[in-house]
SERO-4910 file (N, C-alpha, C, O; in steps of 0.05 Angstrom, whole numbers):
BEGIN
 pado doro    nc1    nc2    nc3   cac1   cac2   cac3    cc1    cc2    cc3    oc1    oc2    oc3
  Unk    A    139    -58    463    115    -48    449    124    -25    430    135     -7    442
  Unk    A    121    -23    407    129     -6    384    112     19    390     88     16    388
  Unk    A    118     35    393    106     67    398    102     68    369    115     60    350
  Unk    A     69     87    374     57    100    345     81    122    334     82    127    310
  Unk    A     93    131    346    113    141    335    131    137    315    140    152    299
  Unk    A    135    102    321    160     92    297    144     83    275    155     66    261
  Unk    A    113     91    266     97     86    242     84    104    241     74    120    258
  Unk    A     84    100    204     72    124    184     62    105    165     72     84    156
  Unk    A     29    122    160     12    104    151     15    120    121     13    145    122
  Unk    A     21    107     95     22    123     72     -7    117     53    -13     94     53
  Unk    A    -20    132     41    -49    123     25    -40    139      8    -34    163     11
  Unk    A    -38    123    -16    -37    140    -43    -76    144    -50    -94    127    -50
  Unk    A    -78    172    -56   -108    187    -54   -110    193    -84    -92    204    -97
  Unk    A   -131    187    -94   -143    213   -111   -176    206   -121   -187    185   -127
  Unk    A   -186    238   -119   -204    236   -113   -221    220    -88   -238    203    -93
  Unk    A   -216    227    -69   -224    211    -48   -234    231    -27   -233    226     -3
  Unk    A   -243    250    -37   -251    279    -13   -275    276      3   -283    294     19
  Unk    A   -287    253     -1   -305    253     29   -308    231     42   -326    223     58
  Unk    A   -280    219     29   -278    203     63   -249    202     68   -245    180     78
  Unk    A   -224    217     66   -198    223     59   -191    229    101   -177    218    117
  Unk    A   -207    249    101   -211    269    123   -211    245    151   -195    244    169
  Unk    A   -229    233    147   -242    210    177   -221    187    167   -210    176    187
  Unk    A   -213    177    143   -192    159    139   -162    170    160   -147    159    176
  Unk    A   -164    186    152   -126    201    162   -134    204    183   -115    195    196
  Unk    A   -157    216    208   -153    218    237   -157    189    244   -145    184    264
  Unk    A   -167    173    235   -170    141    247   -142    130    254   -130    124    275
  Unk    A   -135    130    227   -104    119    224    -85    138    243    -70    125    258
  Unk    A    -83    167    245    -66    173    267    -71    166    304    -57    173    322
  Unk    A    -87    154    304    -96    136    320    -67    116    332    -58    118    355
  Unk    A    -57     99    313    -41     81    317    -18     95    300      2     82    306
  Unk    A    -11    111    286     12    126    275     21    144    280      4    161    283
  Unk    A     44    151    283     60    186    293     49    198    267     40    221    272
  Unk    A     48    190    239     51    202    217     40    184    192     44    161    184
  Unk    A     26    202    184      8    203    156     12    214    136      9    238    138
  Unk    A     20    205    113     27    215     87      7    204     74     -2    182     80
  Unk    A     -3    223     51    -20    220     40     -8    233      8      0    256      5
  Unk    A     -9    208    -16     11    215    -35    -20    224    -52    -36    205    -53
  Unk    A    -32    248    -65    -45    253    -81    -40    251   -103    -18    260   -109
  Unk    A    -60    238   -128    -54    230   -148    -66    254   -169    -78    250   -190
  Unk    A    -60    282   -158    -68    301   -174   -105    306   -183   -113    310   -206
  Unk    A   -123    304   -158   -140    301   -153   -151    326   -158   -139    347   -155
  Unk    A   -181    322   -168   -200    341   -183   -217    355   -166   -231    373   -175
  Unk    A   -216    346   -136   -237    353   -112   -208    352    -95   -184    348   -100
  Unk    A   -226    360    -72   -214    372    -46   -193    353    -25   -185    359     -3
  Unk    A   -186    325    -45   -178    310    -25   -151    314    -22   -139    292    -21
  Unk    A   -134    334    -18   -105    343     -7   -116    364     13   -105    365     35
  Unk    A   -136    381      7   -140    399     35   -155    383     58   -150    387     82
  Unk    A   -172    368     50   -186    341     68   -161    332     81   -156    343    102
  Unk    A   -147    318     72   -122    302     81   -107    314     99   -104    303    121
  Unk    A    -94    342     94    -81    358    104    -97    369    128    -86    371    150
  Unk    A   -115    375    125   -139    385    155   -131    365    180   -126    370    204
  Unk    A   -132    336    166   -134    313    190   -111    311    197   -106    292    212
  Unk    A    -96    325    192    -65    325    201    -47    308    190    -31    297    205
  Unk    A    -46    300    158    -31    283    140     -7    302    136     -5    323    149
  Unk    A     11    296    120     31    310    111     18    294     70      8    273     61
  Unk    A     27    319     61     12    317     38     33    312     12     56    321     18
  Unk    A     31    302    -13     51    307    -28     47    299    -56     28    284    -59
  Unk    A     56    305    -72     38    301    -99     55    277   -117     79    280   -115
  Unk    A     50    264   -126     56    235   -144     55    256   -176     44    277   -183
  Unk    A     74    235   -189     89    242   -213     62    235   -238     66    233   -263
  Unk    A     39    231   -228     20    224   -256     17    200   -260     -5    192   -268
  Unk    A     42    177   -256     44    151   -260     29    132   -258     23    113   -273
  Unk    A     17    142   -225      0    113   -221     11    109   -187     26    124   -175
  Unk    A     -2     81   -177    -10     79   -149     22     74   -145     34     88   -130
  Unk    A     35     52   -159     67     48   -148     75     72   -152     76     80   -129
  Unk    A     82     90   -166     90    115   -164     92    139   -141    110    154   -133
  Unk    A     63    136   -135     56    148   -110     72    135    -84     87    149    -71
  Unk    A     68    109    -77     69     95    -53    112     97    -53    121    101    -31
  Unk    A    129     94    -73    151     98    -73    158    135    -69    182    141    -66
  Unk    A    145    150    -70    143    174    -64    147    180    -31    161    194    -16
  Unk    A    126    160    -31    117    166      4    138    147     17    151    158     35
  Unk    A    143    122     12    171    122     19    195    136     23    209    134     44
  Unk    A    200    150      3    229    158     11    230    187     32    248    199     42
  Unk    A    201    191     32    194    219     59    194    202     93    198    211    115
  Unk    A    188    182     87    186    160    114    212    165    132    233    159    122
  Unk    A    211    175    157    237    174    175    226    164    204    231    173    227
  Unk    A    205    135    194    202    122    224    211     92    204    218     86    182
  Unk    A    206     79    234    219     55    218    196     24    217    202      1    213
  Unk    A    177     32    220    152     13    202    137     36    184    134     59    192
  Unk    A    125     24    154    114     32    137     89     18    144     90     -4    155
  Unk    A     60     31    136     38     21    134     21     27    118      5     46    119
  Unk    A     25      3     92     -2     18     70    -22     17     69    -31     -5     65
  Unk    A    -39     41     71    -78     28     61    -79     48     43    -67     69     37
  Unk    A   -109     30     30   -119     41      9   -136     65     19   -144     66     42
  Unk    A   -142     87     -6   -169    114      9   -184    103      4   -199    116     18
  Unk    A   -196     88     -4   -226     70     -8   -241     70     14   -265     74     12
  Unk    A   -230     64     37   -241     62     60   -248     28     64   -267     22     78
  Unk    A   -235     11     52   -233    -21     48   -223    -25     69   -236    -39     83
  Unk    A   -196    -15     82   -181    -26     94   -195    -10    130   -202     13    133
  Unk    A   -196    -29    148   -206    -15    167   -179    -13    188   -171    -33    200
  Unk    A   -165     17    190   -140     35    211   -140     14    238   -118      6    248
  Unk    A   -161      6    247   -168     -7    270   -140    -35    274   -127    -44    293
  Unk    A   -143    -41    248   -132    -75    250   -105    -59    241    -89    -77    235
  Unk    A    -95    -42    239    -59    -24    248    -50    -46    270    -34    -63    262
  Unk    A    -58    -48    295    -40    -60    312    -35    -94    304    -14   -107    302
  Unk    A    -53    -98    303    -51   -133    291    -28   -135    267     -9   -151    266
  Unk    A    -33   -113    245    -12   -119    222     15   -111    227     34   -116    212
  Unk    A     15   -103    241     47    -93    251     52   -102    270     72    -91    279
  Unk    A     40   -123    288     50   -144    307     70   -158    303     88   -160    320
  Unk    A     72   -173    278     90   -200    276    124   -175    275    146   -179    285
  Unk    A    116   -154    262    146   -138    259    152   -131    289    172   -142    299
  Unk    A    135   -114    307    139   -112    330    149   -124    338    171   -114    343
  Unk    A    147   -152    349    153   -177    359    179   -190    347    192   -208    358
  Unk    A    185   -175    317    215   -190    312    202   -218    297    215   -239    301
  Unk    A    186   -219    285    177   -242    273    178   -246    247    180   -267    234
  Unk    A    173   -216    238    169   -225    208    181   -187    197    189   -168    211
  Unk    A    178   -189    172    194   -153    166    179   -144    143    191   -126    131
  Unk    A    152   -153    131    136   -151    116    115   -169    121    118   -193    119
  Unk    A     94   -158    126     69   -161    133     49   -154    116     49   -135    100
  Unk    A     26   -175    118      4   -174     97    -32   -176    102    -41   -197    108
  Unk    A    -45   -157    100    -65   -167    112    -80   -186     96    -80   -182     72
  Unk    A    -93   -205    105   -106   -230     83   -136   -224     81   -149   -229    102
  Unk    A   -148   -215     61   -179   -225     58   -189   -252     61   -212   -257     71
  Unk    A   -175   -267     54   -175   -300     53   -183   -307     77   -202   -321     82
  Unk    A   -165   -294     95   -167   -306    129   -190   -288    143   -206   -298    159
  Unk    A   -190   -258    132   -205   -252    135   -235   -235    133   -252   -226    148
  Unk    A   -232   -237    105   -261   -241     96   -264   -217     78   -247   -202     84
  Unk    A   -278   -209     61   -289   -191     39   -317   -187     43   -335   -203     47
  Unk    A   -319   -159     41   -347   -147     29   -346   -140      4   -362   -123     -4
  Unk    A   -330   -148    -11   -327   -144    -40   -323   -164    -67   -330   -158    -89
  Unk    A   -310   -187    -60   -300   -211    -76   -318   -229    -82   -315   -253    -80
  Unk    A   -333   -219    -89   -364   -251    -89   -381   -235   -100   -380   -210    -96
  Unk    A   -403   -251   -119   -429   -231   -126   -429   -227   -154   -449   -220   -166
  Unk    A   -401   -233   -167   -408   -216   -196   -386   -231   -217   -367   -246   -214
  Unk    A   -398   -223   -237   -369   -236   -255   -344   -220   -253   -324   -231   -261
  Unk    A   -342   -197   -245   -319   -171   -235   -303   -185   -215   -280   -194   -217
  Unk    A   -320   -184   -194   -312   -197   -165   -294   -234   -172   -274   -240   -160
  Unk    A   -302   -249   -186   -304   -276   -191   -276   -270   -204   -256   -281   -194
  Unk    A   -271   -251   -228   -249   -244   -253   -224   -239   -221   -204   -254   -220
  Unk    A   -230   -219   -200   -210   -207   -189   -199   -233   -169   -177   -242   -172
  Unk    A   -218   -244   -148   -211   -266   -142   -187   -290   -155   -165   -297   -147
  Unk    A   -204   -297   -177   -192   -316   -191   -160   -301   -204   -145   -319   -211
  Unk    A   -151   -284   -207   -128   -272   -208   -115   -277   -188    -96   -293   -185
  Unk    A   -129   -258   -168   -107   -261   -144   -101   -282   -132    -81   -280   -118
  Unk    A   -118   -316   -134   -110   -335   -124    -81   -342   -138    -59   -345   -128
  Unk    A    -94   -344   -168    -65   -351   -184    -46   -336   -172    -37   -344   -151
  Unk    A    -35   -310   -183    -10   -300   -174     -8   -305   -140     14   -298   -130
  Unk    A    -22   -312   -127    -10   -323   -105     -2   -348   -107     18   -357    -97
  Unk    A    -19   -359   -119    -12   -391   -120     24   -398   -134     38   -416   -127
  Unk    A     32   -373   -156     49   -378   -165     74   -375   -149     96   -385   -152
  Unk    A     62   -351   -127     93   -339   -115     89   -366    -99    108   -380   -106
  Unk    A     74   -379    -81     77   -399    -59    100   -417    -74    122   -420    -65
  Unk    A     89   -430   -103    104   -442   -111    132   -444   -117    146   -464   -113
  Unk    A    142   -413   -132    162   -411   -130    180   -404   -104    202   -395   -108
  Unk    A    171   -407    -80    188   -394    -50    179   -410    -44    185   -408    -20
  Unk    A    159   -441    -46    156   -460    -22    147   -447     -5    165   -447     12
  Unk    A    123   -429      7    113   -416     27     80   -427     20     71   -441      3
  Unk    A     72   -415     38     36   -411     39     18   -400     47      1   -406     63
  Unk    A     22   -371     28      3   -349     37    -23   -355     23    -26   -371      5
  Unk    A    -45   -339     33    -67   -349     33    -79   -320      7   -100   -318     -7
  Unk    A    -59   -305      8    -71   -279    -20    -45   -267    -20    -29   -272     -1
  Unk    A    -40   -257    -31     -8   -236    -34    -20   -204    -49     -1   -189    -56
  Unk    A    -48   -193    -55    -39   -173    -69    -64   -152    -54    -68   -132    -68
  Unk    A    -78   -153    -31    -76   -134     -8    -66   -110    -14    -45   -114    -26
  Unk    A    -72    -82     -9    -61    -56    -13    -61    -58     10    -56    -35     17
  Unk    A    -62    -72     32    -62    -69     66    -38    -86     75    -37   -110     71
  Unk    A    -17    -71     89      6    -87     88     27    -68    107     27    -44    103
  Unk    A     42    -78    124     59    -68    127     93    -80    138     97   -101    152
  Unk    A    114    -60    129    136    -63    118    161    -47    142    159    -25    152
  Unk    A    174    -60    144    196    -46    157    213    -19    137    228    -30    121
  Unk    A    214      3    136    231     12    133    249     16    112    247     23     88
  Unk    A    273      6    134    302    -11    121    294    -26     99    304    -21     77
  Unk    A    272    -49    101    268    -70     73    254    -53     55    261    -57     32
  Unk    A    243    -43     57    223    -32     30    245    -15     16    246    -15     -9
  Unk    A    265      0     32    284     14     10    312     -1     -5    329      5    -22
  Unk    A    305    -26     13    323    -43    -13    317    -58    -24    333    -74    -33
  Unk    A    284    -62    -31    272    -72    -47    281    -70    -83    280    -88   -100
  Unk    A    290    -42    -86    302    -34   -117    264    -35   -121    255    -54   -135
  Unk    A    253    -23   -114    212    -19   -122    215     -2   -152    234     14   -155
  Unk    A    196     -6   -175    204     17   -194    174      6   -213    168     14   -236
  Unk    A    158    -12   -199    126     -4   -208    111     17   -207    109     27   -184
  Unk    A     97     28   -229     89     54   -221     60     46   -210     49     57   -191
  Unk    A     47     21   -227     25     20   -229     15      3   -204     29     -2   -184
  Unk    A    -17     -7   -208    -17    -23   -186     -6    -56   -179    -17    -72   -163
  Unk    A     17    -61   -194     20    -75   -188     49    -78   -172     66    -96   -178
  Unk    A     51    -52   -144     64    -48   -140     67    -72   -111     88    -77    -99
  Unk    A     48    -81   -109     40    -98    -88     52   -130    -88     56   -144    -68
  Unk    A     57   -137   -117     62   -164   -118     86   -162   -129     95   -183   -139
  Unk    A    103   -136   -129    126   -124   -127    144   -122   -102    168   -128    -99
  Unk    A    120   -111    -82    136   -114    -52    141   -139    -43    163   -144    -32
  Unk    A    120   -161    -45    112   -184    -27    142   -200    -50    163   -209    -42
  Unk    A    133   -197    -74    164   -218    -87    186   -214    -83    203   -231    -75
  Unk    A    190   -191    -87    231   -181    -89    233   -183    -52    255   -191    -45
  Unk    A    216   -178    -33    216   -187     -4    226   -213     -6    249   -212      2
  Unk    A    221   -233    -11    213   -260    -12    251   -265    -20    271   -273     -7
  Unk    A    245   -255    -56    268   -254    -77    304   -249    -53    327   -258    -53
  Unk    A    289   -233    -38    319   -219     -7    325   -235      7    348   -238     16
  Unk    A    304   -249     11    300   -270     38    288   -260     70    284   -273     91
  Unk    A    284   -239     65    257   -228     82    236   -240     92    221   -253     78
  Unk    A    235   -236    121    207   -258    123    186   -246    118    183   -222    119
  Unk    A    164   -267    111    141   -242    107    119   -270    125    124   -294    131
  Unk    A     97   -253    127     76   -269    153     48   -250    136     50   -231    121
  Unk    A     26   -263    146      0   -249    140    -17   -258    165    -16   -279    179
  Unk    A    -33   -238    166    -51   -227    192    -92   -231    176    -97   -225    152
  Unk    A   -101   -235    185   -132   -236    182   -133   -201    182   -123   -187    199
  Unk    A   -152   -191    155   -158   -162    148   -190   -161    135   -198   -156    112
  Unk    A   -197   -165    149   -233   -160    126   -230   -129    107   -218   -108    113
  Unk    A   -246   -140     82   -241   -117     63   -270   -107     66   -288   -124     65
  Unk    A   -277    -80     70   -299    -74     67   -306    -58     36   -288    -46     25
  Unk    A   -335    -60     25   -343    -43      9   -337    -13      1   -349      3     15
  Unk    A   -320     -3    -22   -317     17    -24   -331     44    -14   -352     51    -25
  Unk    A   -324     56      3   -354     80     22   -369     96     -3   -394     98     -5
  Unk    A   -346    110    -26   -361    127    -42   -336    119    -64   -313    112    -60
  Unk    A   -357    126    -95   -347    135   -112   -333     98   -127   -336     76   -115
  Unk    A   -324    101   -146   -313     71   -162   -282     72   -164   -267     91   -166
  Unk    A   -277     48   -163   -245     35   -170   -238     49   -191   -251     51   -212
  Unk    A   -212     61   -184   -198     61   -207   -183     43   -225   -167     51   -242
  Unk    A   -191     17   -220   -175     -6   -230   -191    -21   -246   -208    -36   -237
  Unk    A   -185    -16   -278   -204    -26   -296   -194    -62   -302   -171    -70   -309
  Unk    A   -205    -70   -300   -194   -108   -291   -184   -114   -311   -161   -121   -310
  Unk    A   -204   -113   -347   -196   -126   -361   -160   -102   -381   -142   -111   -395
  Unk    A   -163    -80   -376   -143    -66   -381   -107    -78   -366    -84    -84   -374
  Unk    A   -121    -77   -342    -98    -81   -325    -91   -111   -314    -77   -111   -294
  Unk    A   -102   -145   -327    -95   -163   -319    -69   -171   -334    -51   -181   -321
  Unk    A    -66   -166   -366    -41   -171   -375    -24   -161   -367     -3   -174   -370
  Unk    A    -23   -144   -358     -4   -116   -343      3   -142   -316     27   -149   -316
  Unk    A     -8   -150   -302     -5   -167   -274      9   -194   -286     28   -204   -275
  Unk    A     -1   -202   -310     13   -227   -304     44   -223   -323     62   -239   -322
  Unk    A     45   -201   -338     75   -202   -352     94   -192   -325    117   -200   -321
  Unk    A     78   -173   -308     95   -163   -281    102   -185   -262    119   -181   -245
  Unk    A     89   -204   -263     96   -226   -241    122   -246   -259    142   -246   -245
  Unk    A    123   -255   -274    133   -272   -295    164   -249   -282    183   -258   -269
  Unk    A    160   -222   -291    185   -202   -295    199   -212   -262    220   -223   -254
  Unk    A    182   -204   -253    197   -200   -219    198   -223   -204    206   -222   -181
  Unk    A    192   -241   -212    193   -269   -204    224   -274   -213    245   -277   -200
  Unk    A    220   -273   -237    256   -277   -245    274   -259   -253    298   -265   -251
  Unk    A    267   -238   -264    283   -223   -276    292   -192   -266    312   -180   -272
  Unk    A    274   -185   -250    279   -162   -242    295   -156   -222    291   -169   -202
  Unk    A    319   -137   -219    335   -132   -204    321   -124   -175    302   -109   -170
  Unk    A    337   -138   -159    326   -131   -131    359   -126   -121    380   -133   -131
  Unk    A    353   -108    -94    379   -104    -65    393    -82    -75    417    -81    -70
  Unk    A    376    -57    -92    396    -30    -93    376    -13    -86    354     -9    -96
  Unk    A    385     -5    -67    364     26    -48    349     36    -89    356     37   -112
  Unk    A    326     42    -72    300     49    -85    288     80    -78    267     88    -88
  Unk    A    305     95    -61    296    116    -54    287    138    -74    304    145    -91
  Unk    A    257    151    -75    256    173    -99    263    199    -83    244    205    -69
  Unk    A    281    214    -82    290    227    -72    268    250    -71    257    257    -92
  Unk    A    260    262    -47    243    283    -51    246    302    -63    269    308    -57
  Unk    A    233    328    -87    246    348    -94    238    369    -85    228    388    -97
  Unk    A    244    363    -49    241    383    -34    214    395    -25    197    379    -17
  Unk    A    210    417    -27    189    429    -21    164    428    -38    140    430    -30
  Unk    A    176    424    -75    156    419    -91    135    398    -94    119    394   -112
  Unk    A    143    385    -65    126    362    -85    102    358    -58     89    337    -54
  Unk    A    100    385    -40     82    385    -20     62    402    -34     73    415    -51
  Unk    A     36    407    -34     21    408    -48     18    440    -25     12    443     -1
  Unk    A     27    459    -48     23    491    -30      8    505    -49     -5    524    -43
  Unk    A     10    496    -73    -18    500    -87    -44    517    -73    -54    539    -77
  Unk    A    -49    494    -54    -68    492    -48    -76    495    -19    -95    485     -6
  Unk    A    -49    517    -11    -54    521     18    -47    507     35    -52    515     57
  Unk    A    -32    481     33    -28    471     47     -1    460     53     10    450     34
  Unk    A     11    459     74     44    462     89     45    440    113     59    445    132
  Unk    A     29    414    112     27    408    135     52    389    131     55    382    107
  Unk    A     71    378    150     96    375    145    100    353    165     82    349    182
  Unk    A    121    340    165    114    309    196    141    334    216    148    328    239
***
């Protein structure tokens, strides 16, 4: 049985200060350690974060891959667990997604809306646009790896360690997700998916403007499908003390 000890749940945050707080004590629930990468946020959500006992740290401006490779290379347990601050992803289903690794089964893990279910993907021409994306770029990775995942681009997922830092990761944006699940794949890594219901955002709107950011998804899949270098450590080296957010009072540290 994998002790909460050997996982750290990372959420790249911003603006997310009233529900940041009950996100990070849920999740230490099933985790020794919570990092919480702030995306230079306008409200309170690094002192929120840091209260619930996160370790806190500030992202380069870039964007969500930016952040989540941040919080990587501070990781010194050996499963990774990402959720989104939205409050989509429910901390609860932690043990289920990090089962197949526990068990030696698989070394990247995925949670599926597909299997198990959305409060968000249906209803609208938004919802219908995001769907219909994400089937394709899954449809394409199945194709190219002969596999059969049921969605691939989930912010709910979790990763061994060891693989995520020789992934060679260097998306800043969000399409840092169909970055992990390919160059995984690209290694020969197994990867497995678990049933994850997505729930409705609790407060406040996506930062992910659809029609801005779909060409961005499909030139990035085309790239990393074939072209992008994978299997050289990816570590962003921390720069130390600066990049913990003392700004603002806060020193909470793993």
């Amino acid at each position: 049985m994998q002790s909460r000890d050997d996982v750290t749940v990372i959420i790249a945050a911003k603006d997310e200060a009233p529900t940041i707080g009950a996100l990070v004590a849920r999740c230490r629930r099933y985790a020794g350690y919570v990092i919480v990468v702030d995306g230079h946020s306008r409200d309170a959500t690094a002192t929120e974060a840091a209260a619930a006992g996160a370790r806190v740290l500030l992202d380069e401006g870039k964007g969500k891959g930016n952040a989540l490779r941040i919080g990587i290379a501070a990781v010194t347990t050996s499963v990774i667990v990402f959720l989104d601050a939205d409050g989509s992803h429910d901390p609860d289903d932690i043990p289920r997604l990090i089962a197949p690794i526990v068990d030696g089964r698989a070394d990247h893990v995925s949670g599926s809306r597909l299997m198990g279910g959305s409060s968000e993907l249906h209803g609208g021409f938004d919802e219908f646009f995001r769907l219909a994306g994400s089937s394709f770029i899954t449809a394409v990775i199945n194709w190219r790896f002969g596999i059969r995942l049921s969605e691939s681009q989930n912010g709910f997922r979790a990763i061994r360690t060891d693989v995520a830092r020789q992934l060679n990761l260097r998306s800043n944006e969000a399409t840092i997700e169909q970055e992990l699940i390919v160059k995984t794949l690209r290694m020969g890594f197994r990867v497995a998916e678990v049933p994850a219901h997505e729930y409705k955002r609790q407060f406040g709107a996506s930062h992910l403007v659809l029609w801005k950011v779909s060409p961005i998804f499909v030139c990035s899949l085309i790239w990393y499908l074939f072209f992008a270098r994978v299997g050289t450590s990816t570590a962003i080296a921390p720069e130390a003390d600066r990049q913990i957010v003392r700004s603002r009072g806060i020193g909470a540290q793993l």
